[in-house]
N, C-alpha and C positions, 0 to 999 in steps of 0.2 A: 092423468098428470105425469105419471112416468113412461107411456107409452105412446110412440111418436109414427103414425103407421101411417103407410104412403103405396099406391097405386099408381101404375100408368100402363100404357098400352102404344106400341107405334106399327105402324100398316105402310107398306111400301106396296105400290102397283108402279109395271112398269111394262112399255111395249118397247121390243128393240127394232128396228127394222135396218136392213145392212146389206150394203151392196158391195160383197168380196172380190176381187179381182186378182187375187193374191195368185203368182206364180203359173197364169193363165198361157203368157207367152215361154215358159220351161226354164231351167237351170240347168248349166253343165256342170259339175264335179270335177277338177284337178288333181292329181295326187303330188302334182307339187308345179313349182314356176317353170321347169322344164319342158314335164309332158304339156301345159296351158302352150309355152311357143311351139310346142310338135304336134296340138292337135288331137291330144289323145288322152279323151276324158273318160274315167270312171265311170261316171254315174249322169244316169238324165232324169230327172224328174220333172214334171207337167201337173198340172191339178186342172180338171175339167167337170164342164156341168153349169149349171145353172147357179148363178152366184146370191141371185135374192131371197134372202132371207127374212120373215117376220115371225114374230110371236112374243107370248106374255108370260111374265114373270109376276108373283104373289106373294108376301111375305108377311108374316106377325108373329107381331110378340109382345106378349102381358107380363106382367109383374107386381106383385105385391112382396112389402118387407117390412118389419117390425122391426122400431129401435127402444130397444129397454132401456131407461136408466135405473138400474136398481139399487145403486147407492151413487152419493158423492162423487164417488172414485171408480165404479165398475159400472159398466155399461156392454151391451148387447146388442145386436142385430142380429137377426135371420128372416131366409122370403127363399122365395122360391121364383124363377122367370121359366116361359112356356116359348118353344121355338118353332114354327111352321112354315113351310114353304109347297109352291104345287108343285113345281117341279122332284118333290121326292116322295117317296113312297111313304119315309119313315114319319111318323108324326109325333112317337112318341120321345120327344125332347125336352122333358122337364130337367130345370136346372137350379136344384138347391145351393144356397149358401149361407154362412155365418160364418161373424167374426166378432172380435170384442177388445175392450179398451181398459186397463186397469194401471191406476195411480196408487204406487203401493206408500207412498208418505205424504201427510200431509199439507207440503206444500207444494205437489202436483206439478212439480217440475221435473219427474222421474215418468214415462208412461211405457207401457208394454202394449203390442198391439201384435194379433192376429189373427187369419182368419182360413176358414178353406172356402172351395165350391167348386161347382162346375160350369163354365163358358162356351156355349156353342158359336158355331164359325156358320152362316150361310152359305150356300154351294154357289158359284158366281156364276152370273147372268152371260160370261165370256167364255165360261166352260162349256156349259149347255149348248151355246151356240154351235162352238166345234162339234159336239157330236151329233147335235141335228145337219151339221153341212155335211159333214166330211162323213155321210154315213153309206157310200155305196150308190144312191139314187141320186141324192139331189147333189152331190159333187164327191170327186173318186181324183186319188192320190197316183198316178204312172209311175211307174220305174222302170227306166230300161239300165242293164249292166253292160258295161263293153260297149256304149255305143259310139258310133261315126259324129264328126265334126264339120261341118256343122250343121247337118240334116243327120240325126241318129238313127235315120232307118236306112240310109241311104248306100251302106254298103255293108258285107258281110253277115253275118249271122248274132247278129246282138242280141242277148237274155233280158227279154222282157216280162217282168214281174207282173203276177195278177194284182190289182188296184188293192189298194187299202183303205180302210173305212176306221171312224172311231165310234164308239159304242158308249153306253152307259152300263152298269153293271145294275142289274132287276132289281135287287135289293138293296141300292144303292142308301148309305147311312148320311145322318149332319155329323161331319166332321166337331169336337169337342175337346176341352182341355181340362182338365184337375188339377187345383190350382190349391196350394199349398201356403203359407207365408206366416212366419213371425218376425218382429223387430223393437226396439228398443229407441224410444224420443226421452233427447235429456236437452232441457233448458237449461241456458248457461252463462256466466255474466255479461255484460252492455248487450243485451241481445242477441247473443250466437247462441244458437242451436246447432245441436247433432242429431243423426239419425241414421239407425243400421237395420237393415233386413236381411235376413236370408227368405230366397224363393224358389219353390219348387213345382214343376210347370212339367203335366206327361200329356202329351197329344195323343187320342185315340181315334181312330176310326179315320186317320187322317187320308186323304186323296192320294191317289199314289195311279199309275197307267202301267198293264201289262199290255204283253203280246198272248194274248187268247190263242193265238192259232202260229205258232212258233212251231220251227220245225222237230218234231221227235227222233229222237235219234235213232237212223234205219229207218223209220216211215213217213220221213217229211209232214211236210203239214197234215194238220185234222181236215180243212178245209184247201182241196189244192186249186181251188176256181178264187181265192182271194190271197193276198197279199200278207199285210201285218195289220190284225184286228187288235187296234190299241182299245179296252176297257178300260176305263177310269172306274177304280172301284176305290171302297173305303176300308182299306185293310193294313195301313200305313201307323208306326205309332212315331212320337219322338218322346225325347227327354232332357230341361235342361234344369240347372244348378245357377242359381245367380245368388253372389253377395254381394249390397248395396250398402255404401257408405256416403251419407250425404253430408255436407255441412253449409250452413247460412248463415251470414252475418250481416246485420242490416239497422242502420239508424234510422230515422223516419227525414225525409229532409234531406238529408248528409249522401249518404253512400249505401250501395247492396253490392254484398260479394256472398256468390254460393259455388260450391264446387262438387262435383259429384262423380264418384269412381267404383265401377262395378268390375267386378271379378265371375266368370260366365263361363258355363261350358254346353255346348248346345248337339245333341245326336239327335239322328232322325233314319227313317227308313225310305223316304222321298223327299226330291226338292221340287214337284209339282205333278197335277194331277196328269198332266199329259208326258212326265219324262218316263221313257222305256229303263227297269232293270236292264243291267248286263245277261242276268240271265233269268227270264221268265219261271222258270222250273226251282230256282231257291231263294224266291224273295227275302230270307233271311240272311243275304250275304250281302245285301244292300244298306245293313245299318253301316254308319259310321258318323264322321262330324259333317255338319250341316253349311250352307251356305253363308248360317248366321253366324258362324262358330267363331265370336273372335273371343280371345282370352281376355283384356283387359282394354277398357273403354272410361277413359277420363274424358268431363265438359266442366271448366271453369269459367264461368262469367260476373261482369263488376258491372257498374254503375257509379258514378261519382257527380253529384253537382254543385255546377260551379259558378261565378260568380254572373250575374246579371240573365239570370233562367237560361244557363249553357248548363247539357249534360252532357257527359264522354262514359261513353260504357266501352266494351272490347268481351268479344269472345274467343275461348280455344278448346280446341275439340280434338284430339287423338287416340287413333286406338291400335292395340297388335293388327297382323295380317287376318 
């Protein structure tokens, strides 16, 4: 009677099949509008090889979770969800969580709420694909430095780079977050509610791309028969702070107004699994603010109706850079 317990399970299969043609006829490099009308590019890059691509993707994930009520006013949940994919090595992806809900006066118009756990991210079906294409065999990245315009091999001595490939890192991890959160819901006359959280949200194991075979200083590359061996590995973390202030006010019938404004601050040590650090050798100098990082983020929207079944709502939505 007080214990309200629920299962589910969801299975994803999926065959990609893709036919790339990306960058097959080359790119020139400009280092500005100048040298573009003089003729005299930077950099040439070509991507070559065989562009078709097939293969399968696997995914599941189970879950069970218990909701307690153990009094009136306090209440419980915890479960645990389970995270698989073929594409990785890692399987073991268990992801506990609980949270809870408590009405400390009796007219339960006061509620406290919060909870933690863990949330895993599946590894994308578009990632895997780059490192099966772009792996050396079945398509390879050119770089020629200094070359001629507009046949790059066509005069002097141009430095042409050994091809680059992109890889998977062996023990490659699912990316995961810990997830942190409490807040305060207070009911309040003709129907307005308030609502505030703080949340606390650290990315582990997050995607992130080196250069594996980047040149050492004094001995150039490990490997000098290749290029830049981008690895996508999972060694990346982030961290961010949000405070959410919500508010809603709403007649049945009449009108809805709700407005909601967060306060954010978001670090990371990558902004995707294929971006190269600055410098491979101290991936620690890569934290900083993130793509997402804006400070403040207001969205207020209404609803009003009107006479003979006409409604006029209006949205607005701004936020810092």
């Amino acid at each position: 009677k007080k214990h309200s317990m629920r299962a589910g399970v969801e299975i994803e299969t999926g065959n990609y099949r893709s036919d790339e043609a990306r960058n097959l006829n080359g790119t020139f490099l400009f280092s500005s509008l100048d040298a573009f009308r003089a003729g005299r590019p930077t950099q040439y890059s070509q991507r070559s090889g065989v562009g078709q691509l097939d293969f399968n993707q696997h995914q599941l994930g189970w879950y069970v979770q218990d909701d307690w009520r153990v009094t009136k006013g306090f209440s419980l949940n915890f479960g645990v969800r389970h995270e698989w994919q073929n594409t990785l090595a890692d399987s073991n992806n268990f992801a506990p969580r609980f949270g809870f809900a408590y009405s400390p006066f009796k007219n339960g118009k006061t509620t406290l709420r919060g909870g933690a756990g863990i949330f895993y991210d599946w590894f994308g079906a578009d990632n895997f694909e780059q490192a099966l294409r772009v792996n050396g065999l079945q398509q390879r990245d050119l770089i020629v430095q200094q070359p001629c315009f507009p046949n790059p091999f066509a005069c002097g001595q141009p430095v042409q780079l050994p091809p680059s490939r992109v890889q998977t890192e062996p023990g490659l991890q699912m990316p995961y977050s810990q997830v942190v959160s409490f807040g305060v819901e207070r009911e309040m006359a003709q129907g307005m509610r308030l609502m505030t959280q703080y949340r606390y949200q650290r990315g582990v194991h997050l995607l992130r791309g080196r250069n594996v075979n980047a040149p050492l200083p004094g001995l150039g590359r490990p490997d000098p028969a290749v290029g830049n061996i981008t690895q996508i590995e999972s060694s990346a973390n982030s961290f961010n702070h949000a405070l959410i202030v919500n508010f809603n006010w709403m007649k049945m019938g009449k009108f809805m107004f709700a407005a909601n404004y967060v306060l954010t601050k978001s670090t990371n040590e990558s902004d995707g699994p294929l971006s190269l650090p600055v410098n491979s050798f101290n991936l620690r100098a890569e934290r900083g603010p993130s793509l997402q990082d804006m400070r403040h983020r207001v969205f207020v929207m209404s609803n009003y109706t009107l006479p003979r079944g006409w409604r006029l709502g209006t949205i607005l939505q701004t936020n810092s850079a």
